[in-house]
C-alpha positions as CSV (number, residue, x, y, z in Angstrom):
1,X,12.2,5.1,10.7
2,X,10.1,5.7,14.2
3,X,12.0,5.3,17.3
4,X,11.1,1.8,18.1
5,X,13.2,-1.4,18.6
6,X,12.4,-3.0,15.8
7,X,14.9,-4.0,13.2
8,X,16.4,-1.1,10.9
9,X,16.4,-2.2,7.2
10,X,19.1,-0.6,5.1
11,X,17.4,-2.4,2.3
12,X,14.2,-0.8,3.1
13,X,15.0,2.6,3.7
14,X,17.8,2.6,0.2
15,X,14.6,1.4,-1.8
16,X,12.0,3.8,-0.1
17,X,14.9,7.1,-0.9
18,X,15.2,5.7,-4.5
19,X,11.7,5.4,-5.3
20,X,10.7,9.0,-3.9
21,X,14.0,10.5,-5.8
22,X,12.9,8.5,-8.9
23,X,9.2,9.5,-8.8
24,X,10.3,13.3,-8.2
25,X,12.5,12.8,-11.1
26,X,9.5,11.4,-13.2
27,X,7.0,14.2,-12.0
28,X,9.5,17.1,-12.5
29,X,9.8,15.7,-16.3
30,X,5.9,15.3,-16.6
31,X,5.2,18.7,-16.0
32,X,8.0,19.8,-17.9
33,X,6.6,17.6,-20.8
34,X,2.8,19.6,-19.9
35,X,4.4,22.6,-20.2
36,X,5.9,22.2,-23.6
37,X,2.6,20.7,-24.6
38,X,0.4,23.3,-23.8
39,X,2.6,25.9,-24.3
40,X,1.0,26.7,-27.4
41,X,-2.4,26.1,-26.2
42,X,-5.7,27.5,-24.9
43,X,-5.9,28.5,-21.5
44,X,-8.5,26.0,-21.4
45,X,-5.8,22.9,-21.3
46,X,-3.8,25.0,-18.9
47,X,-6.6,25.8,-16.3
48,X,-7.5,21.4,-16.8
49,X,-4.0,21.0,-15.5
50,X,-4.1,23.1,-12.8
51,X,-7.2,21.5,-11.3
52,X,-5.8,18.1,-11.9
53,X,-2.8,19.3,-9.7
54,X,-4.8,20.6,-7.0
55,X,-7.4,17.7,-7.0
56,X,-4.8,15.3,-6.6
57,X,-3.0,17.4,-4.2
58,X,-6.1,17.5,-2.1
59,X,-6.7,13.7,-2.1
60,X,-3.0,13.2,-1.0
61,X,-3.7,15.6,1.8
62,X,-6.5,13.5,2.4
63,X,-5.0,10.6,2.3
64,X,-2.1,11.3,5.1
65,X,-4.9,13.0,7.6
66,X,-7.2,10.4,7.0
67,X,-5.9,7.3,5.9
68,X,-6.6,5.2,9.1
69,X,-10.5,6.5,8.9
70,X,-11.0,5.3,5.2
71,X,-9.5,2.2,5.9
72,X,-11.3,1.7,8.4
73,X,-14.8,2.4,6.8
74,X,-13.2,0.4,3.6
75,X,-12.6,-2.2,5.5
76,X,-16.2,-2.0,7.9
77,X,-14.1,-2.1,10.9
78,X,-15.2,0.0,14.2
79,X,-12.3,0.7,17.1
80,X,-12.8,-1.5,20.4
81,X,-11.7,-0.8,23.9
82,X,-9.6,-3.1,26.1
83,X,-12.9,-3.8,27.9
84,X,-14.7,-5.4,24.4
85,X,-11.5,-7.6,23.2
86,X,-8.9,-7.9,26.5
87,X,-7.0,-10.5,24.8
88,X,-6.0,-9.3,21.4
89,X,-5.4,-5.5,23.4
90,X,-3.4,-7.4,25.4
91,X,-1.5,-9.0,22.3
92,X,-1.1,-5.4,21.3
93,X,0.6,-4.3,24.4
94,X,3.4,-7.0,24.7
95,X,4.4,-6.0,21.1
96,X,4.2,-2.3,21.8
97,X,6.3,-3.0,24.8
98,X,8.8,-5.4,23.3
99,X,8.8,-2.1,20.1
100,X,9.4,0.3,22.6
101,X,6.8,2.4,20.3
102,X,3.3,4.3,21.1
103,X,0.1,2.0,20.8
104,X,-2.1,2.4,18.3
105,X,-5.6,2.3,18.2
106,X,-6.8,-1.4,18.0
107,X,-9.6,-2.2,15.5
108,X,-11.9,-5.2,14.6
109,X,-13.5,-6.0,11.4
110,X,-16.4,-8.8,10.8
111,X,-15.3,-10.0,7.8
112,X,-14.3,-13.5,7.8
113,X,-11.6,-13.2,5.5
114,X,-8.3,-14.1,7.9
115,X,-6.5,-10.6,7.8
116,X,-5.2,-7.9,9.1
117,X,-3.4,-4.0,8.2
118,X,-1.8,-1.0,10.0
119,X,-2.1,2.6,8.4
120,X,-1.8,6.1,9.5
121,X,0.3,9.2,8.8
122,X,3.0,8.2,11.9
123,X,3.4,6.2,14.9
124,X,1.3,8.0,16.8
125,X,-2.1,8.2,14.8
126,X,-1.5,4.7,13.6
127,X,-4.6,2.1,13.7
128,X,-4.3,-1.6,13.5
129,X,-7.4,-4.1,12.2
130,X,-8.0,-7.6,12.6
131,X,-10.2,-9.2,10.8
132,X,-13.1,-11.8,13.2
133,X,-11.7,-14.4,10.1
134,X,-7.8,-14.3,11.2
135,X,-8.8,-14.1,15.0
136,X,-10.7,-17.5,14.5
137,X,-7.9,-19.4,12.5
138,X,-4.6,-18.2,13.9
139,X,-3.3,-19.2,17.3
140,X,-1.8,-17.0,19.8
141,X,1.7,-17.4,18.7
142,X,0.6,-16.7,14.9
143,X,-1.5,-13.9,15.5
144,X,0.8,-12.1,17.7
145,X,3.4,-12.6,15.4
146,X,0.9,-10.8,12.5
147,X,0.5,-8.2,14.4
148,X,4.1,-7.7,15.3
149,X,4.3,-7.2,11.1
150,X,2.0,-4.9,10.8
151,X,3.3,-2.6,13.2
152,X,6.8,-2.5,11.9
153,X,4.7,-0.7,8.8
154,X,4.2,1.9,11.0
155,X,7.3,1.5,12.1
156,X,9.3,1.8,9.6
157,X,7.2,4.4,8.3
158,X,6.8,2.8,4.8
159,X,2.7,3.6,5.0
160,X,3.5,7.6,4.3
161,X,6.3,6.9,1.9
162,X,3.5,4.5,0.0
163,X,1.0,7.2,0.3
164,X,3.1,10.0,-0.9
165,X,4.1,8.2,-3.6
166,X,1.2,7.2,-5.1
167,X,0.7,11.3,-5.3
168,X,2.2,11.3,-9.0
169,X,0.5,7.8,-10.4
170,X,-2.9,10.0,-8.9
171,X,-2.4,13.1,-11.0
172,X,-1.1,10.8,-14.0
173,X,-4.0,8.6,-13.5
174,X,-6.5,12.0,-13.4
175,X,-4.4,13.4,-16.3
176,X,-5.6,10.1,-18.4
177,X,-9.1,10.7,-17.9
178,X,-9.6,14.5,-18.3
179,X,-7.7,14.1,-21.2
180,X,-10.3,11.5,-22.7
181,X,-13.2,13.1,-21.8
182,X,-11.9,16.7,-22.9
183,X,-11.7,15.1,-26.1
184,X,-14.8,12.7,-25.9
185,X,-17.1,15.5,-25.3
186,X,-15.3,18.1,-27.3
187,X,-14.2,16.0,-30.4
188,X,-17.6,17.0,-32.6
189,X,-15.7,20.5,-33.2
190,X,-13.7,20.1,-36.2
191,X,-11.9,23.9,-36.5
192,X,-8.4,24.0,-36.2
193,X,-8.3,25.8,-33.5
194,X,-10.1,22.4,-32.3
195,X,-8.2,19.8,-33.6
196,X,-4.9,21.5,-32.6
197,X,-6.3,21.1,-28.6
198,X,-7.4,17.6,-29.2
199,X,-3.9,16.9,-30.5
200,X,-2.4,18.2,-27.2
201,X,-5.0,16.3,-25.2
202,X,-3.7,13.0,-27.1
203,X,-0.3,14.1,-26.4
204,X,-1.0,15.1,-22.6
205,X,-2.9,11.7,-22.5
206,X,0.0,9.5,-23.9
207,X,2.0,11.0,-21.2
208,X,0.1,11.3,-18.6
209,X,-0.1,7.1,-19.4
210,X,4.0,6.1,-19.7
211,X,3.8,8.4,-16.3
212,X,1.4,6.6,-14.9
213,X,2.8,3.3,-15.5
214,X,6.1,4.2,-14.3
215,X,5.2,4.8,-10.8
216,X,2.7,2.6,-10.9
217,X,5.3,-0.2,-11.2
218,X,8.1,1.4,-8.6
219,X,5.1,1.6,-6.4
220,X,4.5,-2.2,-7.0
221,X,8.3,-2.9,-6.5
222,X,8.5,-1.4,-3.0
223,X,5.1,-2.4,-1.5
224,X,6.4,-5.9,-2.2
225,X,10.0,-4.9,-0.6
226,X,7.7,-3.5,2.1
227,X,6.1,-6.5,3.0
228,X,9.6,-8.8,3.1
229,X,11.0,-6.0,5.2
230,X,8.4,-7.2,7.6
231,X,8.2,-10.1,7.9
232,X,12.0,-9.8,9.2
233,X,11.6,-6.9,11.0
234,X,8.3,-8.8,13.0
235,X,9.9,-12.0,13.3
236,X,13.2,-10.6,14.8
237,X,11.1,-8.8,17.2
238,X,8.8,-11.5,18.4
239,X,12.1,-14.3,18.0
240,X,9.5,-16.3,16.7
241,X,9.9,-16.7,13.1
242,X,8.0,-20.3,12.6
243,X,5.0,-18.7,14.2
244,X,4.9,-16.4,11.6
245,X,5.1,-18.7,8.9
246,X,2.7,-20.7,10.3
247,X,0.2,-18.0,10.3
248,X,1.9,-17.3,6.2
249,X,0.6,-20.8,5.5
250,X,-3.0,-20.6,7.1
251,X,-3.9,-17.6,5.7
252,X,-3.1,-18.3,2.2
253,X,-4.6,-21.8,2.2
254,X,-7.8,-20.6,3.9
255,X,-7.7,-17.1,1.3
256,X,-8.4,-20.1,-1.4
257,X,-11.4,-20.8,0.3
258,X,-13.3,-17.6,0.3
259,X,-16.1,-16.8,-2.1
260,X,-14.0,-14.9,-5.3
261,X,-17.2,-12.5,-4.5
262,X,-15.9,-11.6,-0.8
263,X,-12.2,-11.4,-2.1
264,X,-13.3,-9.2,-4.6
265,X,-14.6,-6.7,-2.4
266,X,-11.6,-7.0,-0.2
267,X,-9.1,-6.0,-3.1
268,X,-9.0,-2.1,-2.5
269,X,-7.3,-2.7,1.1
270,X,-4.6,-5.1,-0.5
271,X,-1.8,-2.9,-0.4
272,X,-2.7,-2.8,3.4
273,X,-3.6,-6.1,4.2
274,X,-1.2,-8.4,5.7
275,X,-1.6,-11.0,2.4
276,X,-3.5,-10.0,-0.7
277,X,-7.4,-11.0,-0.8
278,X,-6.5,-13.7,-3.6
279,X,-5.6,-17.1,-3.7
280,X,-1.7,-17.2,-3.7
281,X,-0.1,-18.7,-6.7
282,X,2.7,-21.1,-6.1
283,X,6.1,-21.3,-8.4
284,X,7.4,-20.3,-12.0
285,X,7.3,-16.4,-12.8
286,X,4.1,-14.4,-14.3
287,X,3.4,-11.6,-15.1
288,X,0.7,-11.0,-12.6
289,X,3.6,-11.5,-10.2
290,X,4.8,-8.0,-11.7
291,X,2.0,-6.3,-10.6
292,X,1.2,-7.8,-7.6
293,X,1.4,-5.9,-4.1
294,X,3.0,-9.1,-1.7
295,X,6.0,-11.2,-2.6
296,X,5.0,-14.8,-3.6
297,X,4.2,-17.1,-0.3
298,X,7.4,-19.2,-1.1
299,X,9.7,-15.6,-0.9
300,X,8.1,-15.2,2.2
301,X,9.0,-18.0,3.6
302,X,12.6,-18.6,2.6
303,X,13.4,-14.8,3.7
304,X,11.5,-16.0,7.5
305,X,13.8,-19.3,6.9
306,X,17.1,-17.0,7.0
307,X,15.7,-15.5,10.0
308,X,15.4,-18.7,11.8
309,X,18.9,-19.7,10.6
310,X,20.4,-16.0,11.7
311,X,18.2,-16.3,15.3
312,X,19.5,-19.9,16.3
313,X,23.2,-19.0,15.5
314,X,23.9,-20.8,12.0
């Protein structure tokens, strides 16, 4: 965790240690399983690996240098001085100051959809985005108290652990397709030479998929963890829990309200944002629930509930 004042999580840090030992565990069996696989193989298969590896070693590079940039662009958000929006830089200050933790570069999106994210590799190249819809819906209070959950991301450094993470369900994912279309455009070839590749591709493939969906779903698992971990973290902070679940409430009744179109286009920041571009369902367990980035709304706000309880003493 940065040196800040918010809120350690013991929860948070356990879970973020567990799923970094358990996707090392998962990639040091995958290529294990690779090996054996195309052990026996061309060196065609070998050298598809080896570019796989380095692609998606490239990206995660990428990713940790340049996270804050793509989002931003993603997102169609530009960086604004103190001088263009004094009162939300302001907003940002009191938290900064309250964290005890650098200030990040403060950025402002036109979309009207009400929300905001924080990304970067560390606490000093860290951005944090509004969105024009959350600054026109949410009052002081709520907003500040948004922005107070975004930061403990950076924080509690969760946005690197996320990225790195997401390293192995990349190369599993790029493993899946090179595998079909090594296949798809070499299948007409029916020597055995041939058909003893394509075998390994279906084998690399059927790996390359339980791999993928194995950190795909302890990725899931943490990033909603992630998102509980601040809203406690945040609220402690601030010592304004009811503010942020007021802002919890507004957001998802006015995300019902956008154009599925708009929410659509949203959908590759939601592991960012500070609730997913969807309309929130309420109650009973589904499946999409599994899979989902953010804890249900009603999580949310019994875990702020507890905070409310634990900040007036009872």
């Amino acid at each position: 965790m940065a040196r800040s004042r918010y809120a350690p999580d013991r929860g948070l840090t356990a879970r973020m240690t567990a799923t970094m030992f358990l996707l090392g565990l998962v990639f040091v069996v995958f290529v294990g399983l690779i090996i054996v696989i195309g052990a026996a193989s061309k060196a065609s298969i070998a050298i598809i690996v080896l570019f796989v590896v380095v692609l998606g070693g490239g990206m995660l590079i990428g990713s940790l240098f340049y996270s804050d940039k793509i989002a931003l662009r993603t997102a169609g958000a530009r960086v604004v001085t103190p001088e263009e929006a004094p009162q939300l830089h302001g907003m940002v200050d009191r938290i900064c100051a309250l964290a005890d933790m650098p200030k990040p570069q403060v950025a402002i999106s036109d979309s009207d959809i009400p929300n905001a994210f924080a990304t970067g590799r560390n606490a000093d190249h860290a951005v944090l985005c509004v969105t024009r819809g959350i600054q026109r819906r949410l009052d002081d209070n709520e907003l500040e108290g948004v922005l107070a959950h975004e930061l403990s991301h950076v924080a509690h450094k969760d946005v690197q652990v996320m990225t790195i993470a997401s390293f192995l369900a990349i190369i599993a994912g790029l493993m899946i397709r090179m595998a079909f279309y090594s296949e798809l455009f070499g299948g007409g070839r029916r020597s055995n030479n041939n058909q003893n590749a394509a075998m390994m591709m279906f084998a690399i493939m059927a790996v390359s998929i339980v791999v993928y969906a194995v950190s795909f779903l302890l990725i899931r698992m943490l990033s909603r963890y992630r998102e509980l971990a601040a809203d406690r973290s945040g609220a402690l902070l601030t010592g304004q829990p009811s503010a942020l679940k007021s802002a919890l409430v507004k957001v998802s009744t006015e995300m019902a309200r956008i154009p599925t179109r708009d929410l659509r286009a949203a959908e590759p920041l939601n592991a960012f944002f500070f609730a997913p571009a969807m309309a929130l369902n309420s109650g009973g367990a589904s499946l999409s629930k599994i899979f989902s980035t953010h804890p249900s709304l009603e999580r949310r706000l019994a875990e702020l509930d507890k905070v409310q309880q634990q900040l007036s003493g009872h």
